[in-house]
PyMOL Python script that loads the backbone (N, CA, C, O; Angstrom):
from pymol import cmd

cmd.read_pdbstr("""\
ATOM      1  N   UNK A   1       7.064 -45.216-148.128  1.00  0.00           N
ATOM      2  CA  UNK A   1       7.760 -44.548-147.051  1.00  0.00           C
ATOM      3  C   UNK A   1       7.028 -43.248-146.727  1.00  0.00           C
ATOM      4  O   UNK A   1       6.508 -42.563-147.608  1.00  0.00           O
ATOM      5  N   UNK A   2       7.004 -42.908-145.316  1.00  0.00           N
ATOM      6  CA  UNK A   2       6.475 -41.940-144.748  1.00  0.00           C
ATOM      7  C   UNK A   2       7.347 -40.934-144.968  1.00  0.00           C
ATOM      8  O   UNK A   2       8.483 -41.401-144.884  1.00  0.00           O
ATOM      9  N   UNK A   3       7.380 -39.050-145.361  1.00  0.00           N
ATOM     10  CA  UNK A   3       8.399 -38.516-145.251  1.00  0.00           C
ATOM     11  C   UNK A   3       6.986 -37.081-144.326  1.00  0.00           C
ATOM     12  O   UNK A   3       5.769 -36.904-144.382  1.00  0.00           O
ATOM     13  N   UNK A   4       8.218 -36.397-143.574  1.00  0.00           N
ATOM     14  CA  UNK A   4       7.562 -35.643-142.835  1.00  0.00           C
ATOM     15  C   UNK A   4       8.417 -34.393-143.441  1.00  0.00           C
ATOM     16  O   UNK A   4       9.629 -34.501-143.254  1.00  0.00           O
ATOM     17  N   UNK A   5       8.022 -33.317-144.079  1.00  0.00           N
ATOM     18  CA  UNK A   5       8.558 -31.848-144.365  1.00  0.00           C
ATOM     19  C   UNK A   5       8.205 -30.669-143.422  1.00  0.00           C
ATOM     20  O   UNK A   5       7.030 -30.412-143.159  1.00  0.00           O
ATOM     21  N   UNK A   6       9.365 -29.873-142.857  1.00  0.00           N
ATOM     22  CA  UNK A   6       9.076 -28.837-141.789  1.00  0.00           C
ATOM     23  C   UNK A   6       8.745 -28.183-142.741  1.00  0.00           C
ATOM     24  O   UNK A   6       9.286 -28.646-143.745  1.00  0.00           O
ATOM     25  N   UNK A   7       7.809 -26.893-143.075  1.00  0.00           N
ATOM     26  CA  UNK A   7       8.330 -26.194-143.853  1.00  0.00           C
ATOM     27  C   UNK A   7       7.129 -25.066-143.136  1.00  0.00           C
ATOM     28  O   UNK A   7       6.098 -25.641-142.788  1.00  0.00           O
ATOM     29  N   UNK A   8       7.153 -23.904-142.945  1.00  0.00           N
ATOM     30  CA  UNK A   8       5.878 -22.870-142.883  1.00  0.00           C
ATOM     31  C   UNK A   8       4.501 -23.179-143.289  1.00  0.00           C
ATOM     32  O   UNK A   8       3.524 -23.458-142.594  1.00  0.00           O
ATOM     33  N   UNK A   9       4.659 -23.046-144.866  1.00  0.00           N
ATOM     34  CA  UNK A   9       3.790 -23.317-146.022  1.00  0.00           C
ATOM     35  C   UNK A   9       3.803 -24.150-146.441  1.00  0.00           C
ATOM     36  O   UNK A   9       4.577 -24.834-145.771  1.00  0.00           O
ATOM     37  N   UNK A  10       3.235 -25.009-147.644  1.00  0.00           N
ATOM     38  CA  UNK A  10       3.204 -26.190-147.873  1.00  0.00           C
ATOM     39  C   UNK A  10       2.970 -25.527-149.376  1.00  0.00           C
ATOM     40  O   UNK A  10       3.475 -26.207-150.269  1.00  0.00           O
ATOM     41  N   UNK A  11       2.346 -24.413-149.781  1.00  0.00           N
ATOM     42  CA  UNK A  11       2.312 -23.690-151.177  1.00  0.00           C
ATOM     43  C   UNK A  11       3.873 -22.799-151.369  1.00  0.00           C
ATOM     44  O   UNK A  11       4.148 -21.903-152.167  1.00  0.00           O
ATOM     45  N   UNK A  12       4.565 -23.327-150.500  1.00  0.00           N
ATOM     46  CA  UNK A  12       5.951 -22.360-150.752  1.00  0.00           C
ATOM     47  C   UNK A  12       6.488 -23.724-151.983  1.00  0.00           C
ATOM     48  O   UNK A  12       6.460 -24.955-151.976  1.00  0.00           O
ATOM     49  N   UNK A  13       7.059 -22.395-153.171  1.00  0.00           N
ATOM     50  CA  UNK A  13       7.668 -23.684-154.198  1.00  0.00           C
ATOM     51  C   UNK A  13       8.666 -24.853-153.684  1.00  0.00           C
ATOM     52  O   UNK A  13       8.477 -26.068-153.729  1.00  0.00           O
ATOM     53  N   UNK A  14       9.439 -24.359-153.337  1.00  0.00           N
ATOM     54  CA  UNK A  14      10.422 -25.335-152.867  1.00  0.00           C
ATOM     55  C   UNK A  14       9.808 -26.332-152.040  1.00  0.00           C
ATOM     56  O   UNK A  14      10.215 -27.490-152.127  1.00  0.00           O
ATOM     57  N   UNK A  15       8.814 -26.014-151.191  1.00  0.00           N
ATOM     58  CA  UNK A  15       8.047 -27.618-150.449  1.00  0.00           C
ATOM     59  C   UNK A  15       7.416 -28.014-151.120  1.00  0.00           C
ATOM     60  O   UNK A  15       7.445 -29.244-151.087  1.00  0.00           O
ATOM     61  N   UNK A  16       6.436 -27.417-152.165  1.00  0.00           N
ATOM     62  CA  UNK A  16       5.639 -27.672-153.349  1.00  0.00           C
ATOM     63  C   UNK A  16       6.379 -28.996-154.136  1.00  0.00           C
ATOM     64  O   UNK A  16       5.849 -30.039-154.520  1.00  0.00           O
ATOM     65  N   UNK A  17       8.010 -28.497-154.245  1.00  0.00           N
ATOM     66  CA  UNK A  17       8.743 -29.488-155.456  1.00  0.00           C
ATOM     67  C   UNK A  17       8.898 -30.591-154.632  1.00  0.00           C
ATOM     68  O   UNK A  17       8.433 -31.663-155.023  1.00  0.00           O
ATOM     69  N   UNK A  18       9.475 -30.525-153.547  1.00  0.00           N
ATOM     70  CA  UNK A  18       9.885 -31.334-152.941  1.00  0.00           C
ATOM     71  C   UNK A  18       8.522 -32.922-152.354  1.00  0.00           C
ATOM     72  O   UNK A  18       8.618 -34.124-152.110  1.00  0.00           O
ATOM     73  N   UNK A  19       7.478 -31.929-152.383  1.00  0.00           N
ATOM     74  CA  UNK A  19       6.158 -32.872-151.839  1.00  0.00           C
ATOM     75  C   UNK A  19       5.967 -33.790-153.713  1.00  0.00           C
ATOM     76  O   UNK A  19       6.028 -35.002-153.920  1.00  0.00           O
ATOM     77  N   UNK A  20       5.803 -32.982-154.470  1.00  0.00           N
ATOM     78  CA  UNK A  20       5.640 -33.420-155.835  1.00  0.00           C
ATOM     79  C   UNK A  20       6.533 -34.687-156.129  1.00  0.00           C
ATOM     80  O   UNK A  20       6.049 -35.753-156.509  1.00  0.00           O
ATOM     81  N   UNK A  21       8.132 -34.438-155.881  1.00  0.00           N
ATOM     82  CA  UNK A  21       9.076 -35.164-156.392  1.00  0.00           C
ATOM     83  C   UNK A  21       8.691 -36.592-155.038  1.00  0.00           C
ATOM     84  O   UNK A  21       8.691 -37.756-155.440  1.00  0.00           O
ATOM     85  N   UNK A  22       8.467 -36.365-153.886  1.00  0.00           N
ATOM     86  CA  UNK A  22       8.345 -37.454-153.198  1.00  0.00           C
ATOM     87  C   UNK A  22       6.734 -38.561-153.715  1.00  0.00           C
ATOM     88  O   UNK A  22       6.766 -39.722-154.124  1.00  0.00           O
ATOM     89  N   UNK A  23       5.865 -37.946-153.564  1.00  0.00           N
ATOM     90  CA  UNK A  23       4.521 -38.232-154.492  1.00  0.00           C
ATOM     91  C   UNK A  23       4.946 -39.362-155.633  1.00  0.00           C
ATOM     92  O   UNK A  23       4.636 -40.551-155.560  1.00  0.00           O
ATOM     93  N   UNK A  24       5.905 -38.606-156.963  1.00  0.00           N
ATOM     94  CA  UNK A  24       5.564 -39.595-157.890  1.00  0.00           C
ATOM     95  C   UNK A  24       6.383 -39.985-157.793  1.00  0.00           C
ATOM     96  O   UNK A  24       6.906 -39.919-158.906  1.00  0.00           O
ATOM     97  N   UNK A  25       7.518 -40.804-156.624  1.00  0.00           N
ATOM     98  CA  UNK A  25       8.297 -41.835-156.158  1.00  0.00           C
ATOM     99  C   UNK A  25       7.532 -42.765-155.540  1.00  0.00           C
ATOM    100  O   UNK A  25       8.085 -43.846-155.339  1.00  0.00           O
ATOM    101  N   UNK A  26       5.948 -42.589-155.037  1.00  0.00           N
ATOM    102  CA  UNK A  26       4.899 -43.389-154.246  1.00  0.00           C
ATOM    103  C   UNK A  26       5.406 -42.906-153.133  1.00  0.00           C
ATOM    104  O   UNK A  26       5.173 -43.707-152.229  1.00  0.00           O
ATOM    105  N   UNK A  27       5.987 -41.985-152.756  1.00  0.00           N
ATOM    106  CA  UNK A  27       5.981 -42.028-151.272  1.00  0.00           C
ATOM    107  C   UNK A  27       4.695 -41.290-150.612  1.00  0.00           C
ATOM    108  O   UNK A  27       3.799 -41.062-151.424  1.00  0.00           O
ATOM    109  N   UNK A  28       4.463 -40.898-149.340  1.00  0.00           N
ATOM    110  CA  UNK A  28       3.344 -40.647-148.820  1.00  0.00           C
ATOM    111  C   UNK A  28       3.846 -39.258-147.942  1.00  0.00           C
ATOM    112  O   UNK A  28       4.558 -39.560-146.984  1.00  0.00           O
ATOM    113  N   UNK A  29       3.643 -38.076-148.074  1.00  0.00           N
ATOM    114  CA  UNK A  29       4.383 -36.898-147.228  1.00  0.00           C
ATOM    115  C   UNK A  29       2.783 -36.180-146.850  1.00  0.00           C
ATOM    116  O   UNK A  29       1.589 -36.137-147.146  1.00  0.00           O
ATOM    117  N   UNK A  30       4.073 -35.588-145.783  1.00  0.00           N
ATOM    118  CA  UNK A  30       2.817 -34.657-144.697  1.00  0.00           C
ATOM    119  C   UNK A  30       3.670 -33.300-144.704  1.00  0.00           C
ATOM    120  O   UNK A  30       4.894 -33.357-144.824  1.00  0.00           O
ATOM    121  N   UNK A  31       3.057 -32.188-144.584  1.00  0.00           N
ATOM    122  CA  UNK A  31       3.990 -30.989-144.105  1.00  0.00           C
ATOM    123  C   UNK A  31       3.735 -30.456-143.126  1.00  0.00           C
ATOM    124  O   UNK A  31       2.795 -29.662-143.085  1.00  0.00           O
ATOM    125  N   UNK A  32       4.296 -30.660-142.329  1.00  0.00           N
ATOM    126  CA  UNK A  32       4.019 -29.762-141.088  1.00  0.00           C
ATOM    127  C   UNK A  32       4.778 -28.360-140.607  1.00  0.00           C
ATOM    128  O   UNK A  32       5.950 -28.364-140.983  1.00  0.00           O
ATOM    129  N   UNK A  33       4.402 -27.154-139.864  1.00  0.00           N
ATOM    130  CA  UNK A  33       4.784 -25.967-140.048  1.00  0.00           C
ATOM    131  C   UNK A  33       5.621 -26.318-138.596  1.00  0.00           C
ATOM    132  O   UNK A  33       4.955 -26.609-137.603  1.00  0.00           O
ATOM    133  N   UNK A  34       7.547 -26.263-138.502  1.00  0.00           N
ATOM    134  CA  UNK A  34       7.649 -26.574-137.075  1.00  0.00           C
ATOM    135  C   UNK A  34       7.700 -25.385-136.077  1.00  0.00           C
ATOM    136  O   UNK A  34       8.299 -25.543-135.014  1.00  0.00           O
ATOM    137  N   UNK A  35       7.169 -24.340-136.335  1.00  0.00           N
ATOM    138  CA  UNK A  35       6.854 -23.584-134.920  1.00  0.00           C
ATOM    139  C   UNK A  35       5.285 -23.918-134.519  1.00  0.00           C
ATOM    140  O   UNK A  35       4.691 -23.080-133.842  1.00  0.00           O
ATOM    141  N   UNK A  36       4.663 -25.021-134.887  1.00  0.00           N
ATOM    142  CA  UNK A  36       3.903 -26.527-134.394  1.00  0.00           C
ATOM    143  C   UNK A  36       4.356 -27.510-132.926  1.00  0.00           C
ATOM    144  O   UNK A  36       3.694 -27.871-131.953  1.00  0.00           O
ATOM    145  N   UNK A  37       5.410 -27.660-133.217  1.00  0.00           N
ATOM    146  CA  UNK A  37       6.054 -28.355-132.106  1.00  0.00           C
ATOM    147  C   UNK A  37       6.824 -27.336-131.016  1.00  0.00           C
ATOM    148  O   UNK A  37       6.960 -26.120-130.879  1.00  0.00           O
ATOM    149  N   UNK A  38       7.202 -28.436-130.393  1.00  0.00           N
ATOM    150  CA  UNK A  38       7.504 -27.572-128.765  1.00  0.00           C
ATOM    151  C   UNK A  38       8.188 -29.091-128.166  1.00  0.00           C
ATOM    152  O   UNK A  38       8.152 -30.225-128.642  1.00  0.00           O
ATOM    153  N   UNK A  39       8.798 -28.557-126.942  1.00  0.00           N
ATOM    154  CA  UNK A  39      10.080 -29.705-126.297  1.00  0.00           C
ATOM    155  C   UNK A  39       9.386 -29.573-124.768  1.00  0.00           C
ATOM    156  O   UNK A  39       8.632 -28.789-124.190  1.00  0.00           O
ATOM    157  N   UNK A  40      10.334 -31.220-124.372  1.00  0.00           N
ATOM    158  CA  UNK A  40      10.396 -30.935-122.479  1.00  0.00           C
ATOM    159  C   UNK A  40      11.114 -31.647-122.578  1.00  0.00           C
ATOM    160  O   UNK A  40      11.355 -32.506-123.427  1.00  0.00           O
ATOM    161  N   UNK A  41      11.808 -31.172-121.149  1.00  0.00           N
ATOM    162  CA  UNK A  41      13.097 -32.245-120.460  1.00  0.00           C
ATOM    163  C   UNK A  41      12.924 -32.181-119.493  1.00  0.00           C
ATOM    164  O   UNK A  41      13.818 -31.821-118.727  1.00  0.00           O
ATOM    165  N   UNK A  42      11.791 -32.473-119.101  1.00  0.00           N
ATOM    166  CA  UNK A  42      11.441 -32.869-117.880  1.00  0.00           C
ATOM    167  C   UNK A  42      11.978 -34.596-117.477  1.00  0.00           C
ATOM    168  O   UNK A  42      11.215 -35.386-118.034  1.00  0.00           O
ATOM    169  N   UNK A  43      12.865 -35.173-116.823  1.00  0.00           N
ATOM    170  CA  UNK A  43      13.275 -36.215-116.586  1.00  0.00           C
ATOM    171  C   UNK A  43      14.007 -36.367-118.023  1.00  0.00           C
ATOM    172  O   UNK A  43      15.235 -36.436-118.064  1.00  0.00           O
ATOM    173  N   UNK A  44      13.418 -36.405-118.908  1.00  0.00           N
ATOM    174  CA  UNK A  44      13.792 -37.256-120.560  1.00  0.00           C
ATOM    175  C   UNK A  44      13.700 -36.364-121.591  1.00  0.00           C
ATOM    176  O   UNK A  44      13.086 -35.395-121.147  1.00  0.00           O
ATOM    177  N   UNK A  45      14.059 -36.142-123.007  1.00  0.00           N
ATOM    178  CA  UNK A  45      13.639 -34.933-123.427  1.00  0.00           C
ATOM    179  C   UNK A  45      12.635 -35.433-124.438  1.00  0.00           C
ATOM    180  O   UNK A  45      13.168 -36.369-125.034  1.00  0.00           O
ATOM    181  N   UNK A  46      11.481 -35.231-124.867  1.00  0.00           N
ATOM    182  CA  UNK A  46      10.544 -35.196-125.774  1.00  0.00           C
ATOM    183  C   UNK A  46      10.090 -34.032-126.405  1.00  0.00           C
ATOM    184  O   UNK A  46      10.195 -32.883-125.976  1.00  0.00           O
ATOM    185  N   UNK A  47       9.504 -34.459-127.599  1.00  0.00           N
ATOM    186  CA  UNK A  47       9.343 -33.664-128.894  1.00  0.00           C
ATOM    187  C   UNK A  47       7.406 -33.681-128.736  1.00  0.00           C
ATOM    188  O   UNK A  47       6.637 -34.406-128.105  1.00  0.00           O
ATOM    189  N   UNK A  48       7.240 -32.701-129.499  1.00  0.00           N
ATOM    190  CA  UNK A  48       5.416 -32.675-129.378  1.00  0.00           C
ATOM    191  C   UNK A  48       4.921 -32.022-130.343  1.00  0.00           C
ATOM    192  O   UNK A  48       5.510 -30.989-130.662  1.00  0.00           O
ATOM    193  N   UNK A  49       3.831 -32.378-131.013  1.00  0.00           N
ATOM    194  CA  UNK A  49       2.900 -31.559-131.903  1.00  0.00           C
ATOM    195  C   UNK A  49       1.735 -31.168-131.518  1.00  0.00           C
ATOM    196  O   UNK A  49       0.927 -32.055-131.240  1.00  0.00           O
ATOM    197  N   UNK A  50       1.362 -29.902-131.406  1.00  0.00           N
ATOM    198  CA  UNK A  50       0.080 -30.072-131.029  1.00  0.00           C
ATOM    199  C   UNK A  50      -0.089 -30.823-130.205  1.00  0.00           C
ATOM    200  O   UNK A  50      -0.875 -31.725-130.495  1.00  0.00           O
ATOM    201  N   UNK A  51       0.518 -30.852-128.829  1.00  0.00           N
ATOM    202  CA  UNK A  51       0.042 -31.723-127.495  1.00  0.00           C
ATOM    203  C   UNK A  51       0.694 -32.924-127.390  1.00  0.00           C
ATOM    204  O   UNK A  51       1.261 -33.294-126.363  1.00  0.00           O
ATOM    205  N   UNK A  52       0.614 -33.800-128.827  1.00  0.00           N
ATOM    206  CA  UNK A  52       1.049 -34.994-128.948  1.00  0.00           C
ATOM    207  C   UNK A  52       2.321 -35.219-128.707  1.00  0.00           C
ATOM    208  O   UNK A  52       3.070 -34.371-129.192  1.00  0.00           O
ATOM    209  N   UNK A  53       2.900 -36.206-128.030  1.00  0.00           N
ATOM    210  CA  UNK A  53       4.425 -36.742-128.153  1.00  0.00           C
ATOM    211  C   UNK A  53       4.494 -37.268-129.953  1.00  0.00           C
ATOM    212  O   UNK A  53       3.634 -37.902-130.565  1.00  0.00           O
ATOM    213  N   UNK A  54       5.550 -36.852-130.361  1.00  0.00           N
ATOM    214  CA  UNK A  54       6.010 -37.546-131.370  1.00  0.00           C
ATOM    215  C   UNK A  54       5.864 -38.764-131.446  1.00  0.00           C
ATOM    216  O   UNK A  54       4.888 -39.246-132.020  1.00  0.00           O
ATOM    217  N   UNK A  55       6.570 -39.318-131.024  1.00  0.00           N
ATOM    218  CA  UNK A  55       7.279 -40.861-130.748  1.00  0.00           C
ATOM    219  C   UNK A  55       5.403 -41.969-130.743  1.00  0.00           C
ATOM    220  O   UNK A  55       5.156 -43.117-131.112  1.00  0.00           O
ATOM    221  N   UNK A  56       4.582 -40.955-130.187  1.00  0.00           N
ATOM    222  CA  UNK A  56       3.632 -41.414-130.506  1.00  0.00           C
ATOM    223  C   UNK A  56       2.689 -41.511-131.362  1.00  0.00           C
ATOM    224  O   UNK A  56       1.701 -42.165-131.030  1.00  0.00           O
ATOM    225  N   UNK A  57       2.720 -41.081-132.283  1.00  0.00           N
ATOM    226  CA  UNK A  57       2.128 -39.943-133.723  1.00  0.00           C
ATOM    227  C   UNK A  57       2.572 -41.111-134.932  1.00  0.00           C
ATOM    228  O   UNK A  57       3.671 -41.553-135.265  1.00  0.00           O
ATOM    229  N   UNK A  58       1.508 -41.318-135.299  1.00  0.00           N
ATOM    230  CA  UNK A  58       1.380 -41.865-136.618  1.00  0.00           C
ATOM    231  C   UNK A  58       1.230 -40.973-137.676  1.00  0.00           C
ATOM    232  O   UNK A  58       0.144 -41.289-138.164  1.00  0.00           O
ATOM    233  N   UNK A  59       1.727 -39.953-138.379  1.00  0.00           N
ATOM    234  CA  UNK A  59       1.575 -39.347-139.336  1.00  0.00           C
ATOM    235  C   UNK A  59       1.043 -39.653-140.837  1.00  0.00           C
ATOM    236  O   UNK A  59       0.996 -38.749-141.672  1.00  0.00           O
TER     237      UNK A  59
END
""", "prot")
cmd.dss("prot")
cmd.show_as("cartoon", "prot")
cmd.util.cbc("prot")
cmd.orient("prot")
């Protein structure tokens, strides 16, 4: 399973534990910092990283 963590830092302990404890479950995590993303509601509302639509983003 994919897990995605908002967190600032990724060396902050608490994301530290949390990336660790997902790891030796086999899961596969990414951290991303979310003042990264940004919105529109233009017609529909979408989510974005860095340019990208979510919904399209393979992480």
């Amino acid at each position: 399973m994919w897990i995605l963590i908002l967190s600032r830092k990724a060396s902050i302990y608490s994301t530290r534990r949390l990336t660790e404890a997902a790891l030796a479950r086999g899961h596969q995590v990414n951290v991303v910092d979310p003042l990264e993303f940004s919105s529109s509601v233009r017609g529909r509302a979408s989510l974005f990283h860095r340019g990208l639509e979510v919904g399209a983003m393979t992480w």
